[in-house]
C-alpha positions as CSV (number, residue, x, y, z in Angstrom):
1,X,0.0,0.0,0.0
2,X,1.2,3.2,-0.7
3,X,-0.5,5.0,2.6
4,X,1.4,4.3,5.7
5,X,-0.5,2.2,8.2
6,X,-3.0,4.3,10.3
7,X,-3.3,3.6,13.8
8,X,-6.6,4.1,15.3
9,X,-6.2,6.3,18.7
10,X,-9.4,5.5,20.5
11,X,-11.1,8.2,21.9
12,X,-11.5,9.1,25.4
13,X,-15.3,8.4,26.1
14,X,-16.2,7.6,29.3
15,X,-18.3,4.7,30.2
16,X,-22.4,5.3,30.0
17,X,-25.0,3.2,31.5
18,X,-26.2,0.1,29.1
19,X,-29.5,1.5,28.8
20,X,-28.1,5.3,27.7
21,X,-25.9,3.6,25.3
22,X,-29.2,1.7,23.8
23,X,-31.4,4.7,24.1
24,X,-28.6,6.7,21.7
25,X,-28.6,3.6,19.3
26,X,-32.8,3.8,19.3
27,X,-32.8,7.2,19.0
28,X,-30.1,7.4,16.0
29,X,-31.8,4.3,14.2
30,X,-35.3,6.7,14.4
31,X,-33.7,9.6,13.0
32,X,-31.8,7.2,10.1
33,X,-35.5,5.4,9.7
34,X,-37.2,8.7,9.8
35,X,-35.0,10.5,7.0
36,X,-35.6,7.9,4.8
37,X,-39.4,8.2,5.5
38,X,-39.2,11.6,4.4
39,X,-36.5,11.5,1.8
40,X,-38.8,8.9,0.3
41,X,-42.0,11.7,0.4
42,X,-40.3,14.5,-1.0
43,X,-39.3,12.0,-3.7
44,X,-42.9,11.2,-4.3
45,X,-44.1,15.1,-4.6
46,X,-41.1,15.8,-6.5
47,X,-42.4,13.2,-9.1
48,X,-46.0,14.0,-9.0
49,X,-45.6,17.8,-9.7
50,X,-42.9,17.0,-12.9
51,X,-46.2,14.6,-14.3
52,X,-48.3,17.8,-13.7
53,X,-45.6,20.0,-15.6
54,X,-45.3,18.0,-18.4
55,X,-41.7,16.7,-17.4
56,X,-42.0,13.3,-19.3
57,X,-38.9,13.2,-20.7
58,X,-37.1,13.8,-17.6
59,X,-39.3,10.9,-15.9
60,X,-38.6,8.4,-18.3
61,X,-34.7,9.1,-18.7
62,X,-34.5,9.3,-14.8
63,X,-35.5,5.6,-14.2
64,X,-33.4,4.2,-17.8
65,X,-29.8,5.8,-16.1
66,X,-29.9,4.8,-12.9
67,X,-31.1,1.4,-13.4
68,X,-28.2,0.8,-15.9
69,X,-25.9,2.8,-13.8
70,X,-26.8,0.3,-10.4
71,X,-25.2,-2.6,-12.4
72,X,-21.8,-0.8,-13.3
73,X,-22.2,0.5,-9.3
74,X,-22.1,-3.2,-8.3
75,X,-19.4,-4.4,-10.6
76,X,-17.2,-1.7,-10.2
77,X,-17.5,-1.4,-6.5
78,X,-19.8,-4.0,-5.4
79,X,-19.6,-3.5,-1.2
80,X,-17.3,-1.1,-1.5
81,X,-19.4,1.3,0.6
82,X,-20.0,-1.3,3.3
83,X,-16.5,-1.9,3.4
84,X,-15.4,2.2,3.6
85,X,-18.0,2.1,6.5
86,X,-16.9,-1.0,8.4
87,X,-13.6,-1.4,8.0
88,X,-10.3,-0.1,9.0
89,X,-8.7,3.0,8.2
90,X,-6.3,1.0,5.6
91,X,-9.4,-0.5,4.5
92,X,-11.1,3.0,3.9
93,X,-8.0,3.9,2.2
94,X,-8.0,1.2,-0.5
95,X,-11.8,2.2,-0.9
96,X,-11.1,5.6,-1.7
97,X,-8.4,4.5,-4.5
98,X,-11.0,2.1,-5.9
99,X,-13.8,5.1,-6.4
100,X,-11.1,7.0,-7.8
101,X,-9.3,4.6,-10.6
102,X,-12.0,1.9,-11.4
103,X,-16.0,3.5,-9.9
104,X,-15.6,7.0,-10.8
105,X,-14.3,6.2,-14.3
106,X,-16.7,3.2,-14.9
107,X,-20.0,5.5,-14.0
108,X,-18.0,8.2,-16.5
109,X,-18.1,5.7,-19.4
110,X,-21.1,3.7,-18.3
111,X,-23.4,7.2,-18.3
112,X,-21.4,7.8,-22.4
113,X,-22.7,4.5,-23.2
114,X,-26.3,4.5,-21.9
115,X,-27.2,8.2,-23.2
116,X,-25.5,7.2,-26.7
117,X,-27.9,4.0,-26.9
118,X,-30.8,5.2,-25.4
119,X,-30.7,8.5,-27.1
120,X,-30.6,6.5,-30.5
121,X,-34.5,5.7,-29.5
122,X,-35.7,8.8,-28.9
123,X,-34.9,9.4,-25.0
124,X,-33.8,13.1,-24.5
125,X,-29.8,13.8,-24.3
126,X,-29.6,16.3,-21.8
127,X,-32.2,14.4,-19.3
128,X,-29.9,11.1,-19.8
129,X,-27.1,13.4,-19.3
130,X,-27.9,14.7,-16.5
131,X,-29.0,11.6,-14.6
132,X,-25.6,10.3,-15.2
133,X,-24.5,13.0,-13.0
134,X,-27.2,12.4,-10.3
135,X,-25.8,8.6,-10.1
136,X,-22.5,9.5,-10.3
137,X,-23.4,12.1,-7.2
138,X,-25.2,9.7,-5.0
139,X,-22.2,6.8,-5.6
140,X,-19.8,9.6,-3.8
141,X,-22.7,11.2,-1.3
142,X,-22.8,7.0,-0.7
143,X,-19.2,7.4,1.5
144,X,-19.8,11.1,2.1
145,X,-23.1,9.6,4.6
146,X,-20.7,6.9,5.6
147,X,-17.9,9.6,6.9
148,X,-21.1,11.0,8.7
149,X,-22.5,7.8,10.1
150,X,-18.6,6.4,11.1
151,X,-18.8,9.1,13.1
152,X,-22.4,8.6,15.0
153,X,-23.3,12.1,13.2
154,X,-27.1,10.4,12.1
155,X,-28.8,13.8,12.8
156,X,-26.5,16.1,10.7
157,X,-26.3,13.0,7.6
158,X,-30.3,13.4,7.9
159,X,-30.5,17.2,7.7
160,X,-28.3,17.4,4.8
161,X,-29.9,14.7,2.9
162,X,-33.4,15.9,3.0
163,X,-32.4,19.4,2.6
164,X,-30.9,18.3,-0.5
165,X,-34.2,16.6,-2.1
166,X,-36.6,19.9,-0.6
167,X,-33.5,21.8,-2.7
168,X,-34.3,19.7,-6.0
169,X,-38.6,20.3,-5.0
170,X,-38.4,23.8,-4.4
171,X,-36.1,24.0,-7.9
172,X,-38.7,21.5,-9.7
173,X,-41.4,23.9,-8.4
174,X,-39.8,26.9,-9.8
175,X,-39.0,25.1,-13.7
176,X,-36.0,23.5,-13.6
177,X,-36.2,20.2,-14.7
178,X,-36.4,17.1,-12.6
179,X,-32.7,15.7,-13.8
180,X,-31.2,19.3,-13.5
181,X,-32.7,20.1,-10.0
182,X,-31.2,16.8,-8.6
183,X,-28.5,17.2,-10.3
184,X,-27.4,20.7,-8.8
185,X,-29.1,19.9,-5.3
186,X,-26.9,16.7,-5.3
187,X,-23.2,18.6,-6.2
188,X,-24.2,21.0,-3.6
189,X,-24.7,18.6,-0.9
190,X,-21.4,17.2,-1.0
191,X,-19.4,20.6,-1.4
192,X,-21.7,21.1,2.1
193,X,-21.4,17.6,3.2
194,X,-17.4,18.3,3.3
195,X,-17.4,21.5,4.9
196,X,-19.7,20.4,7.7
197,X,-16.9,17.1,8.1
198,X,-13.7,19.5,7.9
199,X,-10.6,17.9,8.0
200,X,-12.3,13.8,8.2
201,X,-13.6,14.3,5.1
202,X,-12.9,11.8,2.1
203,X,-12.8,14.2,-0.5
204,X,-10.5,16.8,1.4
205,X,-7.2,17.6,-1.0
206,X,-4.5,16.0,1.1
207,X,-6.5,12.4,0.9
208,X,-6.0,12.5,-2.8
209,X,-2.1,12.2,-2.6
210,X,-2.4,9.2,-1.3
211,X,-4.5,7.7,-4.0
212,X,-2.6,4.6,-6.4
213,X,-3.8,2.2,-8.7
214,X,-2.7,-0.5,-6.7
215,X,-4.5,0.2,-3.9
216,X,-7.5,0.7,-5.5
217,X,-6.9,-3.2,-7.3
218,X,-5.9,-4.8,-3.8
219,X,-9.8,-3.4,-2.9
220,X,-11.3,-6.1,-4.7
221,X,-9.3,-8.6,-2.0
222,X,-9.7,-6.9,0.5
223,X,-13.5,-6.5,0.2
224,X,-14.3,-9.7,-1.9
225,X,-17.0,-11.0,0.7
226,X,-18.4,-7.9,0.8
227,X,-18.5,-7.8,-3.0
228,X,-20.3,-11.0,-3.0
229,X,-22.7,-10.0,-0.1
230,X,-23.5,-7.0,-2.5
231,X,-24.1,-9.0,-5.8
232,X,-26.3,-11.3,-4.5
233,X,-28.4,-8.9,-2.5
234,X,-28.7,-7.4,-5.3
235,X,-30.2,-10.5,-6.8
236,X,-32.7,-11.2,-4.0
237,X,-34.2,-7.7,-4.8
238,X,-34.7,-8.0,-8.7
239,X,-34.8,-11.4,-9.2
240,X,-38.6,-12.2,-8.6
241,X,-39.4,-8.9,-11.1
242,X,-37.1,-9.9,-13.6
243,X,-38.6,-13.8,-14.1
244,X,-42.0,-12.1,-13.8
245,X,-41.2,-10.3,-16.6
246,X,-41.1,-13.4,-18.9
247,X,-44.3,-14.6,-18.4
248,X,-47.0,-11.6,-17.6
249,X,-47.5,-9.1,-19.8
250,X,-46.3,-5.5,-19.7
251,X,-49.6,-4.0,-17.5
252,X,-49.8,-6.2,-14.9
253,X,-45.7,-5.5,-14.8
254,X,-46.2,-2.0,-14.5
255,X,-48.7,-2.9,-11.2
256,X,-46.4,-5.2,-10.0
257,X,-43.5,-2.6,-10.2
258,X,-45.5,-0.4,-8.5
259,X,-46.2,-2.3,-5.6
260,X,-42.2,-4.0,-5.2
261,X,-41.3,-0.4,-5.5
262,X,-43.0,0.5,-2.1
263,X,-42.0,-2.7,-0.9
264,X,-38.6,-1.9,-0.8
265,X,-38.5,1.5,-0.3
266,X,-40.1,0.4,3.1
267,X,-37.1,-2.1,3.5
268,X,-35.0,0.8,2.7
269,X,-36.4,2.6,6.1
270,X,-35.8,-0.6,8.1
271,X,-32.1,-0.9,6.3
272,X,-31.4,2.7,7.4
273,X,-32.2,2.3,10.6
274,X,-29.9,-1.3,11.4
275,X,-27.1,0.7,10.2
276,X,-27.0,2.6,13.8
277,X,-26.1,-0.5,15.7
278,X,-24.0,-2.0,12.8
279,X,-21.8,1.5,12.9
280,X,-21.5,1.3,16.9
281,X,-20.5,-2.2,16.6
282,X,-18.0,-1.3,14.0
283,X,-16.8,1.3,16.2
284,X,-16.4,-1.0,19.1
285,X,-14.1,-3.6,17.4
286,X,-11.9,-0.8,15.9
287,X,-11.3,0.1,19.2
288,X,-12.9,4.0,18.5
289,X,-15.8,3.8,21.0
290,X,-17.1,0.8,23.5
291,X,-20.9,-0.3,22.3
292,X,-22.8,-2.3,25.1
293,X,-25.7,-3.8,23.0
294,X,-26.3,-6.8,22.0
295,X,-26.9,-9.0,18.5
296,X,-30.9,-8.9,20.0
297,X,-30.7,-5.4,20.3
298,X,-30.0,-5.1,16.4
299,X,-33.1,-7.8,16.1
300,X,-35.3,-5.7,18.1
301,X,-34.8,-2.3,16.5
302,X,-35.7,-4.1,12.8
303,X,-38.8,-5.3,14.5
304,X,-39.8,-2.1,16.2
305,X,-39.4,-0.8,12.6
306,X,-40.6,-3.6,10.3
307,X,-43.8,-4.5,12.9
308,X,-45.8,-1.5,12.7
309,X,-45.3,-0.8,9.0
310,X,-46.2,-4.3,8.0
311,X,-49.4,-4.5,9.7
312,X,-50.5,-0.4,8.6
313,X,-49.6,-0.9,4.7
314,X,-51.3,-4.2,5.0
315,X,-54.0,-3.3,6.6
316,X,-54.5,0.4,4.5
317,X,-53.4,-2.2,1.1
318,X,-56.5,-1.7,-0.7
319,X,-56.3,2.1,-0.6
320,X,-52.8,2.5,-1.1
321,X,-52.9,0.6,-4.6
322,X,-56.4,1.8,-5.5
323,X,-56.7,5.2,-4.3
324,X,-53.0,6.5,-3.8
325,X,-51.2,4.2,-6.7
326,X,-54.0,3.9,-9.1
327,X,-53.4,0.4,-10.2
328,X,-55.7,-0.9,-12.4
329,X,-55.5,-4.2,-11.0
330,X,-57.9,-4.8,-7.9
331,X,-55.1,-7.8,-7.0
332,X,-52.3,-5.5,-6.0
333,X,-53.5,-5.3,-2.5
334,X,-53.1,-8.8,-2.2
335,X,-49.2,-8.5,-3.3
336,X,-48.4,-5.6,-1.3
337,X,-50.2,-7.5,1.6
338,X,-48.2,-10.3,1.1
339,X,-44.6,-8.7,0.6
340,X,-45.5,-7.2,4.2
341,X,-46.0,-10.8,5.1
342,X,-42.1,-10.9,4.2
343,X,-41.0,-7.6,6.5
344,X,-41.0,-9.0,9.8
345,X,-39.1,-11.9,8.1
346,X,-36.2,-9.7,6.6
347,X,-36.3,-8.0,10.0
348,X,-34.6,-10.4,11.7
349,X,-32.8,-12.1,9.0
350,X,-31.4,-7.8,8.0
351,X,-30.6,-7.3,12.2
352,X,-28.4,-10.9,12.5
353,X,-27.1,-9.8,9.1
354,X,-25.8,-6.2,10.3
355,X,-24.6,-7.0,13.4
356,X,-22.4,-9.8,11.5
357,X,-20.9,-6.9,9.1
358,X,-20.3,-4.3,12.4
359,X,-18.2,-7.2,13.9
360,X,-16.0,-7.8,10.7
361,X,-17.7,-11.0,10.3
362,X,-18.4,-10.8,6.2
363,X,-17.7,-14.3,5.2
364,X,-20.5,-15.5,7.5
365,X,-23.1,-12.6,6.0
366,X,-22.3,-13.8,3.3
367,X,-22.9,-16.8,3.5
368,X,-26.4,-16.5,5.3
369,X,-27.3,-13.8,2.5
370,X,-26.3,-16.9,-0.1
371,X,-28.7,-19.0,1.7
372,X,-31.7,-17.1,1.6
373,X,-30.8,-16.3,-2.3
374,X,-31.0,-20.3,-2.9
375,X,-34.2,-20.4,-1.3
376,X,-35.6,-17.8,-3.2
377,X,-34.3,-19.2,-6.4
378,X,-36.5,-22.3,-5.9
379,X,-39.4,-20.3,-4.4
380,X,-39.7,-18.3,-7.3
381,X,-39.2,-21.2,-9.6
382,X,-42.5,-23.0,-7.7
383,X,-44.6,-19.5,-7.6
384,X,-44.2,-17.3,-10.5
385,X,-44.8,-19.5,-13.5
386,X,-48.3,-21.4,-11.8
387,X,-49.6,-17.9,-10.2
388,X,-48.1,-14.9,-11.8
389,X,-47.5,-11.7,-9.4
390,X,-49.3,-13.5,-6.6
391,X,-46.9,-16.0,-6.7
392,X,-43.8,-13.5,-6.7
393,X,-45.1,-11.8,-3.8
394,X,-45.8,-15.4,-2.2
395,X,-42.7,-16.7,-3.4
396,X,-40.3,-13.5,-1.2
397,X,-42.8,-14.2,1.8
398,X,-41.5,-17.5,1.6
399,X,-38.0,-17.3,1.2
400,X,-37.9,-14.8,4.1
401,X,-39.8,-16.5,6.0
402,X,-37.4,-20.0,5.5
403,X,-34.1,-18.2,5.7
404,X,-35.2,-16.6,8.6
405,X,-35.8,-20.4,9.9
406,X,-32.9,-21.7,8.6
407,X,-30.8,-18.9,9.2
408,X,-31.5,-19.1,13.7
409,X,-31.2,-23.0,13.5
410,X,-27.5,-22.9,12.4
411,X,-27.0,-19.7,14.9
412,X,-28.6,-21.6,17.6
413,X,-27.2,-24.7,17.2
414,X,-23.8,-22.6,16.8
415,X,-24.1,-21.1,20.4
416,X,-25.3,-24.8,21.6
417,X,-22.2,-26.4,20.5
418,X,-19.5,-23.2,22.1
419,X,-21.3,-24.2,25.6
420,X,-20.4,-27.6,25.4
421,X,-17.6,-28.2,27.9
422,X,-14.0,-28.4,26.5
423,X,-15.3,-25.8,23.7
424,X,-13.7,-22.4,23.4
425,X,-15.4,-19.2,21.0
């Protein structure tokens, strides 16, 4: 490596009571959940009022970019974020080289490519264009939030990323296109982002000396579970949409979409919130601040989240999809009821999962993130082709449901077998 090796100088925090050290986890993990909430509503508005404008070009380019974009994202730096928030200052090092020789120039060429072939059948240049820039802005506002979040600073990360999306409303609102306004509001928030971290921030001058190709190579090592924990998470989200897609037709797709849209925007709020005790654990192996909570404390704050919203969105299904959505297909509440079936599932399979990446345990995340993707492989398999978008929906209530299952048998049985006399951890 080309950066000398950093030593971490733990800082001098006295002791708290267990239960003040939990109540600052809950409290952070409501204001992580909460600014998704929100972030997720502005979005929304922001979307409604460019369809009443007349903004069509923007909305369909939007959607076209970042979807193609989130592949390149995953093969060029695949858990690279989860690594720059987890792992060692080396670590974090090598991250930074990655994003600057291999993710940075691969969303570059990636954003050429998809404007030149999209705007080939008839999508708008500038609106492709400018997407680009949005994904390339969120890839590095990605380990701007993780500087903020290594750092227990939930609030202020929350502040400046909703005041970034009412920037790009109040902009919509006055004209500006939708790609623009997110655009600008995006650049912004990181020039802000790195003033409010002053000298620990990753895009400070002095960091960029240090940068080499090498480094940014070794990443792919030195994060490879991590990579794989990405790339296959990635494939327990799209995978029931994508064999949907071959065998019902394009307007029960666009319900569908609809409804696994909400779906995982709500798992986005309950992934936002596990993050508080993941950092804190994180913090307390790197020797930067002592965490006294639990792997049942990450568990419980996923189900405090996942609980209530499962049983409100079910329970409010047939209005959302009929009256808010406007899907044309009376089934939809049945899906979204089922994929809240699922959310109390992920809950606990998401908290064990997170509380495995704070303690540098990435092999065995892996792993149990592998094991649910099998299951949902042959779940989807059984459901989709016999009973369509019912089935897809059935099928992820299933495979959470049975990873969850399988997922505590091997951790119990684990913990059985390190009491057994004449066993050490």
């Amino acid at each position: 490596m080309s950066e000398t090796n950093a030593v971490v100088v733990p800082e001098v925090v006295p002791d708290a009571p267990p239960g003040a050290d939990r109540r600052a986890l809950a409290r952070n993990s409501a204001i992580a959940g909460g600014s998704v909430v929100v972030n997720g509503l502005l979005s929304a508005a922001m979307l409604a009022l460019c369809s009443a404008f007349g903004q069509h070009a923007e909305i369909e380019a939007y959607p076209v970019m970042t979807s193609a974009l989130a592949f390149v994202l995953i093969i060029a730096g695949g858990g690279s974020a989860l690594l720059y928030l987890n792992g060692t200052e080396d670590e974090r090092a090598l991250v930074r080289s990655q994003w600057a020789f291999v993710v940075v120039p691969a969303i570059l060429l990636g954003a050429v490519a998809v404007t030149w072939f999209y705007a080939h059948r008839g999508y708008g240049v500038a609106p492709l264009a400018a997407s680009g820039v949005v994904v390339l802005g969120n890839g590095l506002a990605q380990l701007q939030m993780a500087d903020f979040s290594r750092r227990m600073r939930f609030l202020a990360s929350a502040v400046l990323m909703c005041g970034s999306k009412a920037a790009s409303l109040l902009m919509v609102l006055a004209g500006v296109p939708l790609t623009v306004s997110l655009a600008s509001a995006g650049l912004v928030q990181l020039a802000v982002g790195e003033m409010m971290l002053g000298a620990d921030g990753s895009l400070r001058r002095g960091r960029f000396r240090r940068l080499s190709l090498r480094d940014a190579l070794s990443t792919f090592r030195s994060g490879g579970n991590l990579f794989g924990y990405a790339v296959t998470e990635l494939y327990v989200v799209r995978s029931p949409t994508l064999v949907l897609s071959l065998f019902a037709p394009h307007a029960v797709m666009g319900s569908f979409g609809a409804v696994v849209t909400a779906y995982q925007a709500i798992g986005g709020v309950l992934q936002s919130a596990l993050q508080v005790p993941m950092v804190a654990r994180a913090r307390d192996r790197l020797g930067i601040e002592r965490s006294q909570h639990s792997t049942g404390f990450s568990v419980a704050v996923a189900l405090v989240c996942a609980v209530p919203m499962a049983a409100v969105v079910a329970v409010l299904s047939p209005w959302l999809t009929g009256t808010i959505l406007s899907l044309p297909h009376r089934q939809a509440a049945g899906w979204l009821t089922l994929f809240m079936l699922a959310l109390p599932f992920m809950a606990v399979t998401r908290g064990l999962l997170a509380t495995w990446i704070g303690d540098g345990r990435y092999g065995r995340a892996t792993k149990a993130i592998a094991v649910l993707a099998g299951i949902l492989t042959v779940t989807v398999a059984i459901g989709i082709p016999r009973f369509g978008p019912l089935g897809a929906a059935a099928a992820t209530a299933a495979a959470e449901a049975l990873a969850m299952a399988a997922i505590l048998a091997w951790f119990w049985l684990r913990r059985r077998r390190q009491r057994l006399p004449g066993r050490t951890r």
